[in-house]
Rosetta silent file (secondary structure, phi, psi, omega in degrees, C-alpha in Angstrom):
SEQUENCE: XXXXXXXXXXXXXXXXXXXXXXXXXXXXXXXXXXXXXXXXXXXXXXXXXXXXXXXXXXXXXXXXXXXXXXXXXXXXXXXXXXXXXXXXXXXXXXXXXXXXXXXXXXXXXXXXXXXXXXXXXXXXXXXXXXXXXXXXXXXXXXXXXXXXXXXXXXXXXXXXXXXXXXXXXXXXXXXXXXXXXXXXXXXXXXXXXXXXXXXXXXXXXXXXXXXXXXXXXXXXXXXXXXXXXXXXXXXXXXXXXXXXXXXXXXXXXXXXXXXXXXXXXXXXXXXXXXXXXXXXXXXXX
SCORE:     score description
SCORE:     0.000 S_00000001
   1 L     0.000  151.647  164.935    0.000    0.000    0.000 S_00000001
   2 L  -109.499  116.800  162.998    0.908    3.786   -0.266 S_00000001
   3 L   -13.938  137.013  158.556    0.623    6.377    2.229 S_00000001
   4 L   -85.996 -160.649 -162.613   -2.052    8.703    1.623 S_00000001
   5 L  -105.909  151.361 -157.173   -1.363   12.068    0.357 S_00000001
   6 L  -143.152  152.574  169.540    0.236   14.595    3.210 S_00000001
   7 E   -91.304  115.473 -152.141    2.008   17.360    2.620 S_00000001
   8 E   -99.890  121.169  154.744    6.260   17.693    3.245 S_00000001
   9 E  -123.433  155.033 -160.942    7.908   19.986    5.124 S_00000001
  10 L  -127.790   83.089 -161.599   11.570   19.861    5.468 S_00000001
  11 L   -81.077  163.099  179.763   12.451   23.548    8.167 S_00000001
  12 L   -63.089  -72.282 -138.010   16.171   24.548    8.669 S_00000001
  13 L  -130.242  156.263  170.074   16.216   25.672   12.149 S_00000001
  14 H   -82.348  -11.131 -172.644   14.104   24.216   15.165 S_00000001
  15 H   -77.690  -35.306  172.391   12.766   27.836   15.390 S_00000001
  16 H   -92.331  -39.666 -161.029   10.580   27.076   11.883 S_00000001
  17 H   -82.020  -12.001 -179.904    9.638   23.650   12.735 S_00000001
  18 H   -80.863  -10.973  153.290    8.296   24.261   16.368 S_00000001
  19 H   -59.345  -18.166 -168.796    6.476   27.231   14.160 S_00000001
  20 H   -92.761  -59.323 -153.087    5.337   24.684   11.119 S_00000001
  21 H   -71.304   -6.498  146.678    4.390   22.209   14.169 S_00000001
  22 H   -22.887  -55.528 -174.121    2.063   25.628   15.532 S_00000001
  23 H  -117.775  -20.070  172.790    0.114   25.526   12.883 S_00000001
  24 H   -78.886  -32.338 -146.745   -0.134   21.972   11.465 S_00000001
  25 L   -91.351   47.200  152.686   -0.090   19.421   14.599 S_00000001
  26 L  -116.161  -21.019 -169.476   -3.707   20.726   15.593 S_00000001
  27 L   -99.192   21.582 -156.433   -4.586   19.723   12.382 S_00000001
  28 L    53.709   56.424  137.471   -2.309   15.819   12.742 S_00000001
  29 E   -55.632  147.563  174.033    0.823   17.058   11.493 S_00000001
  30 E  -152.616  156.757  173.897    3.534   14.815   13.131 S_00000001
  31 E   -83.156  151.863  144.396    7.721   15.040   12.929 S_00000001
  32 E  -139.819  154.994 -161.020    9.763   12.627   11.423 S_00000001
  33 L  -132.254 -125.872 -166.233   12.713   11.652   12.478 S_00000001
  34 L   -72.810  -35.390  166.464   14.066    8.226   11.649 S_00000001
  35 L    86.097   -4.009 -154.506   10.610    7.073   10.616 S_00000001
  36 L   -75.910   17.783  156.282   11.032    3.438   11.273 S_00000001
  37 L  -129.432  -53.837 -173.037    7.112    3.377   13.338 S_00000001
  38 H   -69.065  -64.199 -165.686    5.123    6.502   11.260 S_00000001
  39 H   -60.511  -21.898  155.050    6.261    5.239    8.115 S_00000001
  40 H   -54.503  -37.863 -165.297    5.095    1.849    8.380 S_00000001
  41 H   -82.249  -48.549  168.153    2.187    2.933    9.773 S_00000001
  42 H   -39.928  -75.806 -140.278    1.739    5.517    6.996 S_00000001
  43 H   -65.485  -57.808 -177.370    2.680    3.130    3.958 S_00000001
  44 H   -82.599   25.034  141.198   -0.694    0.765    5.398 S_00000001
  45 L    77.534   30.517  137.235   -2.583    4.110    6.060 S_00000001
  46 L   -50.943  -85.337 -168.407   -2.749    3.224    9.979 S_00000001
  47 L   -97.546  136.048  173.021   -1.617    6.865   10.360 S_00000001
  48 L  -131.266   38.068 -160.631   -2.796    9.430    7.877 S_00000001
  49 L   -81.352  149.956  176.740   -1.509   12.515    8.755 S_00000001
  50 L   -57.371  -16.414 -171.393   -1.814   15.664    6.615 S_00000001
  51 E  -147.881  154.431  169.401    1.482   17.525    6.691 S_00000001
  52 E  -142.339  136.495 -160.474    4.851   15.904    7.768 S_00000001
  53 E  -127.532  112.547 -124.205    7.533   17.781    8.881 S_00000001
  54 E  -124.148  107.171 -177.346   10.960   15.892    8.493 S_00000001
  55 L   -93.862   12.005 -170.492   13.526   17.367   11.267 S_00000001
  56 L   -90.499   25.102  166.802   16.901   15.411    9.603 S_00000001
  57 L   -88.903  -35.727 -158.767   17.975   19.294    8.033 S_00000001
  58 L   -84.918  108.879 -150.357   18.685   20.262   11.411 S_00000001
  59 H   -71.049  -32.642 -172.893   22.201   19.745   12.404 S_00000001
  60 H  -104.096    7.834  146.429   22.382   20.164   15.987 S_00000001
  61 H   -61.382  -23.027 -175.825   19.604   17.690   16.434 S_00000001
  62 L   -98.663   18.748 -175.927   21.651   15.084   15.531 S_00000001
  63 L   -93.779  164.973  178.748   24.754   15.707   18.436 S_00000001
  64 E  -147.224  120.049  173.826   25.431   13.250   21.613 S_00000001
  65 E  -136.594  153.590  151.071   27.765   15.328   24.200 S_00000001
  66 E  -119.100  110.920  147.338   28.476   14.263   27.379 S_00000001
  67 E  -122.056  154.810 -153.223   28.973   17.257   30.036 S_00000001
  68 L    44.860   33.579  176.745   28.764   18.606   33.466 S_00000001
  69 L    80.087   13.267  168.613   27.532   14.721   34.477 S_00000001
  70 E  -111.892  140.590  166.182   24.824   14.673   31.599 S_00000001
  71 E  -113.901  129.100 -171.632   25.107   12.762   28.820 S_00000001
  72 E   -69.143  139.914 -167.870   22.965   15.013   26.003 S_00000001
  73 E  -138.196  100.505  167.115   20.908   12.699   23.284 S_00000001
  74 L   -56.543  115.598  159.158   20.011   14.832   20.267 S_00000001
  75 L     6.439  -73.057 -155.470   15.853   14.534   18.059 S_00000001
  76 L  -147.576   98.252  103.481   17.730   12.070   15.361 S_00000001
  77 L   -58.507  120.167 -171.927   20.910   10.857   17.024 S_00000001
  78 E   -88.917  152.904  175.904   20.519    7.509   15.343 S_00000001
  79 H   -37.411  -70.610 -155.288   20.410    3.876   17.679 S_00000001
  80 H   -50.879  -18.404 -172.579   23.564    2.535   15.913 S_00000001
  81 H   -54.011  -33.625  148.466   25.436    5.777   17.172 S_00000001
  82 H   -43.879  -32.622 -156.371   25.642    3.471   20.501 S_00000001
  83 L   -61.022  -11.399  178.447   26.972    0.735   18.996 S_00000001
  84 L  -131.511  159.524  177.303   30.414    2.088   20.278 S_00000001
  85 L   -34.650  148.537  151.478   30.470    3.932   23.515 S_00000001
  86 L  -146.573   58.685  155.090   29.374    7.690   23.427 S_00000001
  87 L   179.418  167.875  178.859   30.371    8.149   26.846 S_00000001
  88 L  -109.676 -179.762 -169.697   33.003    6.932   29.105 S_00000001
  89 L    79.379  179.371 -177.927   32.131    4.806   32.206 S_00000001
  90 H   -65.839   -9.333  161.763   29.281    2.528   32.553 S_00000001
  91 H   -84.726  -21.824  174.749   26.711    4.306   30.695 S_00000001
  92 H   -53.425  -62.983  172.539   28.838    4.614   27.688 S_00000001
  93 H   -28.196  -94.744 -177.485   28.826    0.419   28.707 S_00000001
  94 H   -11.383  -83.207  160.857   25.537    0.086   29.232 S_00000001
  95 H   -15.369  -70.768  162.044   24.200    1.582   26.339 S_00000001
  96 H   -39.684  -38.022  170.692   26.211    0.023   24.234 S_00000001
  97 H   -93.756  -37.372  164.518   24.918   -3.387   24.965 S_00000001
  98 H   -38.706  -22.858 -171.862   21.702   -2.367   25.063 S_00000001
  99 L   -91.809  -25.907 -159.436   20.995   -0.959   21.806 S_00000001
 100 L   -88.187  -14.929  149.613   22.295   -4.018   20.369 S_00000001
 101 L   -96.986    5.378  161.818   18.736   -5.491   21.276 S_00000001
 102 L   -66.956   62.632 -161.763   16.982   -3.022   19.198 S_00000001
 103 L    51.524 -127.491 -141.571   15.401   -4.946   16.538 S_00000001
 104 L  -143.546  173.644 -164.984   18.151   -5.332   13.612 S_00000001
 105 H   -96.620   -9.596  160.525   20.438   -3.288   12.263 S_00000001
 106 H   -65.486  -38.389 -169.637   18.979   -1.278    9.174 S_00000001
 107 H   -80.147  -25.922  172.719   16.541   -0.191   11.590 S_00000001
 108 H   -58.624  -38.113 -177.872   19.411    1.013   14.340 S_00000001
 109 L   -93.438   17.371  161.423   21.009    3.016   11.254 S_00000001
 110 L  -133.322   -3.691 -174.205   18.047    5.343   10.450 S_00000001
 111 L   -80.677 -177.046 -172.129   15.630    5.265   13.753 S_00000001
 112 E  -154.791  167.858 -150.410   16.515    7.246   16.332 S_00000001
 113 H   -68.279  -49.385 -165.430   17.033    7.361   20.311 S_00000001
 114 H   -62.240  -55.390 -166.665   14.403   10.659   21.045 S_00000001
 115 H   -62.929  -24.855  148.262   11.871    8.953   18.699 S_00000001
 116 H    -2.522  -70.865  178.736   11.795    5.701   20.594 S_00000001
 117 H   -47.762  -50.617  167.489   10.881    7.856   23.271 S_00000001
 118 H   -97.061   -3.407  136.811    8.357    9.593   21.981 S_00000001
 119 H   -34.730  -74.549  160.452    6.869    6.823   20.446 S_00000001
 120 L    89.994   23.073  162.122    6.538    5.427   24.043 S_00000001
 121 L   -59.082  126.150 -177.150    6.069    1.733   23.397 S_00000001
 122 L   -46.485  -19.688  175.687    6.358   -0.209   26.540 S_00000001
 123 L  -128.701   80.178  173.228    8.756   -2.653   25.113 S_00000001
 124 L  -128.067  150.890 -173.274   11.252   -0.053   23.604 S_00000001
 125 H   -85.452   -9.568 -174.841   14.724   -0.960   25.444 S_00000001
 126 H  -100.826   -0.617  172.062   15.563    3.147   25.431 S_00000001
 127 H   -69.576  -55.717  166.127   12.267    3.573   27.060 S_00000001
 128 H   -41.653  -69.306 -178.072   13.513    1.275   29.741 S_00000001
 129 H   -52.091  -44.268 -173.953   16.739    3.153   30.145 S_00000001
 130 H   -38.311  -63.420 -172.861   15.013    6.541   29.821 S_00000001
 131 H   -83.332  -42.671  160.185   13.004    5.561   32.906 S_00000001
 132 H   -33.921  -64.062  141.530   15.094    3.565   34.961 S_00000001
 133 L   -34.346   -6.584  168.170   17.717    6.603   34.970 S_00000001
 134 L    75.464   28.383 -161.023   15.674    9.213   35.850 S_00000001
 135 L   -59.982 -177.080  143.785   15.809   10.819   32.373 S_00000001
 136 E  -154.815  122.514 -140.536   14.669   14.057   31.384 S_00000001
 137 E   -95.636  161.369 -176.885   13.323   14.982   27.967 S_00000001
 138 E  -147.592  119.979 -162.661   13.182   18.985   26.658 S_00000001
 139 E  -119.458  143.728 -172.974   10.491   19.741   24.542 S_00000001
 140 E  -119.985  107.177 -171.210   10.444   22.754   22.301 S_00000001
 141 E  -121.823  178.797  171.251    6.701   24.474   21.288 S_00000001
 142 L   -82.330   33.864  128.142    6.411   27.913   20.243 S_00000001
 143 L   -42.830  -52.784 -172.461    5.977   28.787   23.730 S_00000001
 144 E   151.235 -162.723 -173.557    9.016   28.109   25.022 S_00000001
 145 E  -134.437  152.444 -170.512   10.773   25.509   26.491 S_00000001
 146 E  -158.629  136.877 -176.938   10.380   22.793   29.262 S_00000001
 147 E   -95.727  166.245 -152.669   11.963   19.741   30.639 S_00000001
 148 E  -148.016  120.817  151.267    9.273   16.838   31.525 S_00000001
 149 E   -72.082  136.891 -175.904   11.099   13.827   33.978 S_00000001
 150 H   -19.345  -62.391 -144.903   10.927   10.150   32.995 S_00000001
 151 H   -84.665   -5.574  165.293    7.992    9.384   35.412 S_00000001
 152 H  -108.244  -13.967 -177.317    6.357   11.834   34.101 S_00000001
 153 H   -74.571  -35.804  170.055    7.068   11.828   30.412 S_00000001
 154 L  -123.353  134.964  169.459    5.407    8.142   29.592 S_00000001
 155 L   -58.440  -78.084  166.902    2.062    7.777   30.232 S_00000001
 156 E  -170.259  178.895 -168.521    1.096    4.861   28.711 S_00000001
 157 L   -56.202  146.672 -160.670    1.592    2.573   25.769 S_00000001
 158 L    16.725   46.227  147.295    2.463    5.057   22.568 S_00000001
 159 E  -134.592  131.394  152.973    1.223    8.230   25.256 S_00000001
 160 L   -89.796 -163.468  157.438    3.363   10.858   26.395 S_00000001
 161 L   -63.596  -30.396 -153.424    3.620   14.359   27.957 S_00000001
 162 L   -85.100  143.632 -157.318    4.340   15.984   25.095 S_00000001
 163 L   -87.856  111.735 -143.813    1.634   18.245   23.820 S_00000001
 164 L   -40.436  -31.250 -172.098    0.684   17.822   19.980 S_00000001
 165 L   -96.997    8.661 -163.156    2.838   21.305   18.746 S_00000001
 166 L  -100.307  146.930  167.305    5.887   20.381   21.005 S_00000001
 167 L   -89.292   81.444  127.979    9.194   18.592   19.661 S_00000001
 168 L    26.712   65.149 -161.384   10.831   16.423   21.395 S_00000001
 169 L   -94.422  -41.169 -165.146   14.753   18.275   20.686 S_00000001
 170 E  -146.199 -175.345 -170.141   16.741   16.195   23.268 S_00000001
 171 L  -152.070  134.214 -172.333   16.749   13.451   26.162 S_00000001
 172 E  -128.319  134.068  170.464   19.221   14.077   28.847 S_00000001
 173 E  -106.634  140.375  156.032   20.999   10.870   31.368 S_00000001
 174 E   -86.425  139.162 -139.482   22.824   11.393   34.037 S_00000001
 175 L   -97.359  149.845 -156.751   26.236   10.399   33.625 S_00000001
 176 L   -93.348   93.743  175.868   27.138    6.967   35.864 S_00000001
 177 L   -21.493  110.059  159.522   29.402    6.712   39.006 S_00000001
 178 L    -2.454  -38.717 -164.092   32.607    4.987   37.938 S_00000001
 179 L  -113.812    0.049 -178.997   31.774    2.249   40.218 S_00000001
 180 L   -87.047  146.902  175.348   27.884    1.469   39.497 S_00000001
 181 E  -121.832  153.469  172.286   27.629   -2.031   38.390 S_00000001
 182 E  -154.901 -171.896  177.355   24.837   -2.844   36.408 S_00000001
 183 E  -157.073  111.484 -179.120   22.898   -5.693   34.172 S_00000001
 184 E  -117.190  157.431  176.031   19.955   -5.702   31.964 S_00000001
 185 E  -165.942  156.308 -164.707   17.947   -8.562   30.249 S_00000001
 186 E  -153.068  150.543 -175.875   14.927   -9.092   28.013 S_00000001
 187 E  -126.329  133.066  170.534   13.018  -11.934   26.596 S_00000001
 188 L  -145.646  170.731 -173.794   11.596  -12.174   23.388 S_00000001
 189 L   -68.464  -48.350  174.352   10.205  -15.054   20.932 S_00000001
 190 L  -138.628 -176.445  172.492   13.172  -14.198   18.342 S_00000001
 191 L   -82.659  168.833 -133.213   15.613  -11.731   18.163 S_00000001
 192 L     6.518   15.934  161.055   14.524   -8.022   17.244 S_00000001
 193 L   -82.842  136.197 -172.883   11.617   -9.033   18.140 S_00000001
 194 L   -60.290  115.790  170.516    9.486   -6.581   20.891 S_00000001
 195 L   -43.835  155.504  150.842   10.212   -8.049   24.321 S_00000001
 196 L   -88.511  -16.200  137.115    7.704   -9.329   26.651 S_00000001
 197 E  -167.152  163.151 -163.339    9.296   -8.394   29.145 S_00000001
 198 E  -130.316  164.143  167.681   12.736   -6.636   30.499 S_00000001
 199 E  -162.832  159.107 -166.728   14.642   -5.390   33.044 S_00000001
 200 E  -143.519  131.921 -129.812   17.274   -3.151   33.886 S_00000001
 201 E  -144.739  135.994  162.184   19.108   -3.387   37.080 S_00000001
 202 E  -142.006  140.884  166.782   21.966   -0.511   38.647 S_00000001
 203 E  -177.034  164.604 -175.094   23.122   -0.379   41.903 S_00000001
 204 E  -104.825  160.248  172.663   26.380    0.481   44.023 S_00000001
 205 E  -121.241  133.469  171.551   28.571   -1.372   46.669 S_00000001
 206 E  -139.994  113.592  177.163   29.375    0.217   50.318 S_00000001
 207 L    27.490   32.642  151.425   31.248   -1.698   52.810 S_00000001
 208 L   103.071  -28.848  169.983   29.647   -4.909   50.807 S_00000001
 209 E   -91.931 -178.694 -171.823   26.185   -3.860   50.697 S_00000001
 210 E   -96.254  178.349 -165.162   24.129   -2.137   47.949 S_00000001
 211 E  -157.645  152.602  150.802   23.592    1.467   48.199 S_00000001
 212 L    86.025   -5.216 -134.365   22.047    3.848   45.114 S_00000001
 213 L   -73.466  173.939  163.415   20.070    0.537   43.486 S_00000001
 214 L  -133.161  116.752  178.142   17.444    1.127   40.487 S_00000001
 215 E  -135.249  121.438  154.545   15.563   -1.476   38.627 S_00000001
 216 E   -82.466  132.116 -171.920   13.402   -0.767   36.231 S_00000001
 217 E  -102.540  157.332  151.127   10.660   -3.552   34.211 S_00000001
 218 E  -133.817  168.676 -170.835   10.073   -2.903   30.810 S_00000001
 219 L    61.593  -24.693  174.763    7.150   -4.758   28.181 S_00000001
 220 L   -90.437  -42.009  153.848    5.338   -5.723   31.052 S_00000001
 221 L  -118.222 -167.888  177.736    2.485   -3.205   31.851 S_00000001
 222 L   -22.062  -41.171 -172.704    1.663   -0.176   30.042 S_00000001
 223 L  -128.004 -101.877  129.610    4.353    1.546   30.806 S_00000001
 224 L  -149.034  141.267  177.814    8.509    1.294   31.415 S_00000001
 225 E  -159.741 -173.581 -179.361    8.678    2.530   35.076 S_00000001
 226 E   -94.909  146.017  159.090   10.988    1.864   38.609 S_00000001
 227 E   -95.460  146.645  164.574   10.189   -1.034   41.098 S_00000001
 228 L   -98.491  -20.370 -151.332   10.247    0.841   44.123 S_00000001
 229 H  -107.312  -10.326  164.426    9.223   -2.537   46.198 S_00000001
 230 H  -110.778  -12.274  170.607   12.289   -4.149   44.844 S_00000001
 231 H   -51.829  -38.038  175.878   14.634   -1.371   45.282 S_00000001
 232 H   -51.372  -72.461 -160.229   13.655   -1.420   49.050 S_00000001
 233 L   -56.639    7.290 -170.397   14.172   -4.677   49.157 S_00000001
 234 L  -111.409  -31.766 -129.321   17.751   -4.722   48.021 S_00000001
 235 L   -92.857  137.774 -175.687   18.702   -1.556   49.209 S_00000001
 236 L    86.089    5.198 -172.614   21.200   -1.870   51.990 S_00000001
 237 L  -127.293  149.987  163.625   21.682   -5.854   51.613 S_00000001
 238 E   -76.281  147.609 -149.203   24.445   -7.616   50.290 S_00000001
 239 L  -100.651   30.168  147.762   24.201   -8.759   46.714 S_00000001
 240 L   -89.436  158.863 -177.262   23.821  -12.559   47.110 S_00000001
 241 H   -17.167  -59.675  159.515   21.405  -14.840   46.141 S_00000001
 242 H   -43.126  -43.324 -177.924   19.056  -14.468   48.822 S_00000001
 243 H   -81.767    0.537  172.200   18.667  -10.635   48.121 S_00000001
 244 H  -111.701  -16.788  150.995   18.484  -10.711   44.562 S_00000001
 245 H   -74.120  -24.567 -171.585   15.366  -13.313   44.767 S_00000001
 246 H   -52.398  -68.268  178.474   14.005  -10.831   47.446 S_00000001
 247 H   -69.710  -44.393 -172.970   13.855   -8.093   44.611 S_00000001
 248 H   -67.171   -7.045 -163.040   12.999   -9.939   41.807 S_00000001
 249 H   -67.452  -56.989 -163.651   10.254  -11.503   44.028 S_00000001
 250 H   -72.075  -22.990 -179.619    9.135   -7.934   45.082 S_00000001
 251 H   -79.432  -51.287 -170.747    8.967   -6.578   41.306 S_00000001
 252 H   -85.917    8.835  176.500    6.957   -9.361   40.440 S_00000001
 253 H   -69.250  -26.019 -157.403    4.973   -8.945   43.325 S_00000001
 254 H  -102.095   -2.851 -169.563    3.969   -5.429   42.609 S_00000001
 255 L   -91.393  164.026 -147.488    3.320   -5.372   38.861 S_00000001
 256 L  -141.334   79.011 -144.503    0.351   -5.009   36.821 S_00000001
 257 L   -73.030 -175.601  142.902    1.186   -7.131   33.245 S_00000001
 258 L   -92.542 -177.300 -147.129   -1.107   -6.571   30.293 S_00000001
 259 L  -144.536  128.064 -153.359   -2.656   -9.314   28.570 S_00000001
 260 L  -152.284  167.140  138.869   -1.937   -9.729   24.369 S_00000001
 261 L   -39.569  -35.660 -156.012   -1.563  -12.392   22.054 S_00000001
 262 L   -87.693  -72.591 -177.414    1.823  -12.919   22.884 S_00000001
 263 L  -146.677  168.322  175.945    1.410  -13.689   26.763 S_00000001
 264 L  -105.454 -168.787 -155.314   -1.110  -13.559   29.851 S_00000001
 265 L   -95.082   -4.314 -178.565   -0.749  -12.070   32.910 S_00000001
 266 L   -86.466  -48.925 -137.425    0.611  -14.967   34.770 S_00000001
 267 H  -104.340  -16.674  168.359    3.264  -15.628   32.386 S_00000001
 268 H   -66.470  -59.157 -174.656    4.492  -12.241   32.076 S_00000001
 269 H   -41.425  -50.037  176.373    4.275  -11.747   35.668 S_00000001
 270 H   -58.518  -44.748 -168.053    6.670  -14.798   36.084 S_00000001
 271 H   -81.258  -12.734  161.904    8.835  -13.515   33.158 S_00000001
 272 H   -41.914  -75.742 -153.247    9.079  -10.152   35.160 S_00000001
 273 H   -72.071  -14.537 -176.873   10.722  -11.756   38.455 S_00000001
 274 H   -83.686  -35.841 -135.225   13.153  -13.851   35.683 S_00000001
 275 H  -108.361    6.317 -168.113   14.150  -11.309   33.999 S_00000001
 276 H  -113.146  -38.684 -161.862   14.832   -8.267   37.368 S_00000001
 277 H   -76.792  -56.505 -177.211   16.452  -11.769   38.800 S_00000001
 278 H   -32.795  -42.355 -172.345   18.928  -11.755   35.387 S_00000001
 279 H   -71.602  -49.978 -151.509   19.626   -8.154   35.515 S_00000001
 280 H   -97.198  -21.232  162.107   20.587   -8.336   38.739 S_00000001
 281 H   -86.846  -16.604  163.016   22.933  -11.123   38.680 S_00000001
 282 L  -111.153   40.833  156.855   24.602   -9.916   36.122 S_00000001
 283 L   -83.089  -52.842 -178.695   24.852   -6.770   37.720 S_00000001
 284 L   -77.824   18.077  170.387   26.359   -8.606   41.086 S_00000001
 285 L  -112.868    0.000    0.000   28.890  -10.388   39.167 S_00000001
């Protein structure tokens, strides 16, 4: 099938497109970026929007800095840009292996990190990090400008924060003590295939116990969000077996899966506590 017919705009400056996105996105104008979810959706005429306004002119959308203890994520900073470090320390790490579970790699070398994000599917692995990290995205409308924090930025599956004229210019992490160990794992049917569920596990060691931890589920409800009920349950314990069934126990205790084709609410629930137990041992090793 072919898209129906929409109208292209391709602005300069971020200054014309949150002006272009002013006057079109009341009428379902949408950005593209990397395209690899609107154009699909487009090509079978799932999404029909009238005007599309294609931000890959804009130069300084596409930078990744890391400074003052942020690392900066530019509108179409592409996946694959991870594929080598773009920081140093364990988030540079992290990253790196993470992205290497985004679906395959033509799609890592034109999607991009912010549009993940603002997509907001529950089983995007940069969703995961996004929220697990405490991220915080800076959206540009002709208003002005405002940062929105992880926990507040996804909603729910494909809903954000972000208000139909605003753009989505950058996504900023905080840069990773030297010393955080960390582990993530995700189960899926094949590879680049959308997990069922994920997990992403950080924490610190003090005089043998943990200190700092975070674990985030992803794919499993609605949304990619923090266990608080397993962080307790770690936090301050040494990072053997008993305490890392404790937390995955308490993550799957507290979670709320959805229910698909794919899996039911039992078996998710179950693949929750495997996959916060995974993370976390190979965090602890």
């Amino acid at each position: 099938m072919k898209p129906a017919p929409f109208e292209y705009h391709a602005p300069d400056t971020v200054a014309e497109t949150v002006a272009l996105l002013g006057e079109v996105a009341p009428e379902g104008g949408r950005v593209l970026a990397g395209g690899q979810s609107l154009a699909p959706a487009m090509a079978f005429r799932l999404a029909r929007p009238p005007h599309l306004v294609d931000i890959n002119r804009i130069a300084e959308l596409g930078r990744i800095s890391a400074t003052d203890g942020v690392l900066t994520v530019g509108a179409t900073a592409r996946h694959a840009a991870f594929h080598d470090p773009v920081a140093a320390g364990p988030l540079g790490a992290l990253m790196s292996a993470v992205v290497r579970h985004v679906a395959h790699l033509p799609i890592r070398t034109r999607g991009t990190f912010c549009g993940s994000l603002a997509h907001a599917d529950p089983a995007s692995e940069w969703c995961l990090v996004a929220a697990t990290l405490g991220a915080e995205m800076t959206a540009r409308s002709v208003a002005g400008r405002r940062s929105i924090p992880a926990e507040q930025f996804f909603e729910w599956a494909m809903v954000t924060a972000l208000a139909e004229d605003e753009l989505l210019v950058a996504a900023r992490l905080p840069l990773l003590a030297p010393d955080t160990r960390w582990g993530f794992c995700e189960f899926s049917r094949r590879a680049g295939d959308y997990a069922l569920a994920m997990a992403l596990a950080l924490f610190r060691l003090k005089d043998g116990a943990v200190v700092e931890p975070r674990i985030g589920l992803g794919g499993v409800e609605g949304r990619p969000r923090r266990c608080a009920e397993a962080e307790a349950a770690l936090l301050g314990r040494p990072p053997d077996p008993a305490s890392l069934a404790a937390a995955a126990a308490a993550a799957a205790a507290t979670v709320d899966p959805m229910v698909d084709g794919q899996a039911d609410a039992a078996y998710r629930r179950e693949l929750a506590e495997v996959m916060v137990l995974r993370a976390l041992q190979r965090a602890a090793a």
